[in-house]
Steps between C-alpha positions, in 0.01 A plus 500: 500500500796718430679231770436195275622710148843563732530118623435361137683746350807393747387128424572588150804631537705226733322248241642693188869581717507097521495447178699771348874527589448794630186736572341791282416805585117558363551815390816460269290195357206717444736788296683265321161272420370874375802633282513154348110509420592842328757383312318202402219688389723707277613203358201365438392797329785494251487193363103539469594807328700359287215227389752201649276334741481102336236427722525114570269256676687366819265155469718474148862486535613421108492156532268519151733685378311751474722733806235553742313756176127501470266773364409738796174419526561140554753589770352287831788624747746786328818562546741777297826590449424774718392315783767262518769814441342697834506194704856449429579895560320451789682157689804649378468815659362399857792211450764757453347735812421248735740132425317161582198676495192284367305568204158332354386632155170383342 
């Protein structure tokens, strides 16, 4: 079993070198993936802190005019200031480390 982790594991990597314009090494993409997550989470954190989160629904994007703002509790699928604010800390930062990399957020 430990032969078929290696081949797909290799599989994965020529398929991911092909696509990329040039190949990462797993293990600066896990540390940088981890120090971003920190500093995301720290971000997070602060703005919570400071009571800034304007949680939006994504399914509403201010076309009523309204700017995406709903009571909580009527909130079908969420989205805050904080959320939006980590995922751009976060593509910027594995941008920056690794160039051309690509990046889906939710």
């Amino acid at each position: 079993q430990s032969q078929q982790v290696g081949a797909l594991a290799q599989e994965n990597t020529m398929a991911s070198s092909q696509t990329q314009s040039r190949p990462v090494q797993l293990r600066k993409l896990l540390s940088a993936c981890i120090d971003c997550s920190r500093a995301a989470g720290k971000l997070i954190r602060s703005i919570r802190e400071k009571g800034a989160l304007q949680a939006k629904d994504k399914d509403k994007g201010g076309d009523d005019g309204s700017n995406g703002e709903v009571d909580e509790k009527d909130l079908k699928d969420p989205v805050t200031v904080a959320d939006l604010e980590a995922q751009r800390l976060i593509e910027h930062a594995l941008n920056y480390a690794f160039p051309g990399i690509n990046t889906v957020g939710e």
